[in-house]
C-alpha positions in Angstrom: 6.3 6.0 6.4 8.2 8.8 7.9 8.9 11.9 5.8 8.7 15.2 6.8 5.6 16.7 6.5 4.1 18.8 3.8 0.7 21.0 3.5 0.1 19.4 0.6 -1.1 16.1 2.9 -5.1 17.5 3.1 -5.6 16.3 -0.5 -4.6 12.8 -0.3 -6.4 10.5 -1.8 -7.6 7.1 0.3 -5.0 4.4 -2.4 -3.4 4.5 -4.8 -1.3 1.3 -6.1 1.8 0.3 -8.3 2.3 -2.8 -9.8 4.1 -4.3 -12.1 2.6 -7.2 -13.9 -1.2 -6.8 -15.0 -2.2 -10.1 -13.0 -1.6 -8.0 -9.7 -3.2 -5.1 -11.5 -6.5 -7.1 -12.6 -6.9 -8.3 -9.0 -6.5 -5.7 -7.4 -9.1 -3.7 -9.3 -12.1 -5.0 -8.6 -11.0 -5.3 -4.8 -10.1 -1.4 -4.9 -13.6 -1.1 -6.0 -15.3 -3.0 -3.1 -13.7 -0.5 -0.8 -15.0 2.2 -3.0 -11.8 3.3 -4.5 -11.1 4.2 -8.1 -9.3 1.6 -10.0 -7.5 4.6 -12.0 -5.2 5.0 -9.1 -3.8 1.2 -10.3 -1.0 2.5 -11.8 1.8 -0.1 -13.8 5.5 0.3 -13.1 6.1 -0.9 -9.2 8.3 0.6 -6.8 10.2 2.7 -9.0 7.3 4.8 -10.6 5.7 5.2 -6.8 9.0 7.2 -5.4 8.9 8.8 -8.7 4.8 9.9 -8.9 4.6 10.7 -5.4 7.8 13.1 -5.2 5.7 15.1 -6.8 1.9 14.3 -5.5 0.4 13.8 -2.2 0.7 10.5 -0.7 -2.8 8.3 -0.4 -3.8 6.8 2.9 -3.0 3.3 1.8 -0.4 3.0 -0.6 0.4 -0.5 -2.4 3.7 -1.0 -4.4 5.2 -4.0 -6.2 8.6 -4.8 -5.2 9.5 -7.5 -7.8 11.2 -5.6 -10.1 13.3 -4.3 -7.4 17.1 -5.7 -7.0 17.1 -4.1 -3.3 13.8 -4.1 -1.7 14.7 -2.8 1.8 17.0 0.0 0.0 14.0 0.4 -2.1 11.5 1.1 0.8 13.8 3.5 2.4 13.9 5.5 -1.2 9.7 5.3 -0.5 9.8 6.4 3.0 11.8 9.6 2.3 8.6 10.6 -0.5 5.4 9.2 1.6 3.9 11.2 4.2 3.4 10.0 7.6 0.7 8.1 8.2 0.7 6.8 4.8 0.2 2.9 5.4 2.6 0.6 2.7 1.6 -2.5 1.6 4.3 -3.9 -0.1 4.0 -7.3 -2.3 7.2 -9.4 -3.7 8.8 -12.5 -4.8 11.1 -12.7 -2.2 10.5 -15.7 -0.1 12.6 -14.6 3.0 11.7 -14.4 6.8 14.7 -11.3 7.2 13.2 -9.9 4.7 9.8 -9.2 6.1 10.9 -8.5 9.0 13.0 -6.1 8.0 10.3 -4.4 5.7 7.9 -4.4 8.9 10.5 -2.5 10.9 11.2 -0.1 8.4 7.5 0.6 8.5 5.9 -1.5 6.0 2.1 -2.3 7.3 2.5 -5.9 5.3 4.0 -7.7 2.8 1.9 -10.0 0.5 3.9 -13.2 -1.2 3.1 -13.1 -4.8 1.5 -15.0 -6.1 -1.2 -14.2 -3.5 -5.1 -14.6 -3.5 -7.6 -12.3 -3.6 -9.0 -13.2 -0.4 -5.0 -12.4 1.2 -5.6 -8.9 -0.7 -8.7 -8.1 0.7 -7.6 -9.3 4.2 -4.9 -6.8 4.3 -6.9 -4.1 2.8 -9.7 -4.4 5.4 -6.7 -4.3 8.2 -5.1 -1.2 6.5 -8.3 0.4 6.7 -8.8 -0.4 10.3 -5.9 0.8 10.9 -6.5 4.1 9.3 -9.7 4.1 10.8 -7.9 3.7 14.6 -5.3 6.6 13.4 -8.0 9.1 12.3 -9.5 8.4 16.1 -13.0 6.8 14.1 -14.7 3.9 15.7 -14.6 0.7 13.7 -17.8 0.0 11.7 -19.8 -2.9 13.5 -21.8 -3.5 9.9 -21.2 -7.4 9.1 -20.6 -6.5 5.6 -17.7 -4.2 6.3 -16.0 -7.4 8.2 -16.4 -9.3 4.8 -14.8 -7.4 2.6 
């Protein structure tokens, strides 16, 4: 996401999430875990509480946010973009079931959107490519471990 920047970007922590059912909140804790993340930073209330907490907070390196309780998702996003940091990389999950939609979310800089109800294998897809792509931004070589590939 694109805001300006602020010095406040060297404590960010590596996710943080916000959801807004606890069946997207139980899965996605024990995956935050297998990346070694805290599953604190699984926070309830979606979209709204995200542009909220992190107008005041640093932004994490991956950020997940529920859109389902949002009317206007792509509105939404833009609301997100003007509180995340750049390089902050979004992965945005939904109800929505439309091709525009995505696309439209990718462009304004989404990383992915996940289809609810999604698996825990498409969760822990996305995460490993959201960290390879932090990984590729932070100039670190990918690990060549066959465990990290499994995740």
């Amino acid at each position: 996401m694109n805001a300006p920047f602020q010095a406040r970007a060297g404590l960010r922590d590596p996710f943080t999430a916000f959801v807004c059912d606890d069946a997207t909140a139980d899965m996605l804790r024990p995956v935050a875990v297998e990346h070694g993340w805290s599953p604190e930073k699984v926070h309830k209330g979606g979209l709204r509480n995200a542009v909220q907490s992190l107008s005041v907070s640093a932004s994490p390196n991956i950020l997940f946010v529920d859109l389902s309780e949002s009317a206007d998702p792509l509105n939404d996003i833009n609301a997100l973009a003007e509180v995340c940091e750049p390089g902050t990389i979004v992965i945005a999950a939904g109800t929505v079931n439309d091709v525009r939609l995505y696309r439209d979310l990718v462009a304004s800089g989404i990383h992915d959107y996940l289809l609810k109800p999604f698996t825990v294998d498409h969760l822990r897809d996305t995460f490993a490519h959201a960290q390879m792509s932090c990984r590729v931004r932070a100039g670190k070589p990918r690990s060549t471990s066959r465990t990290s590939w499994l995740r």
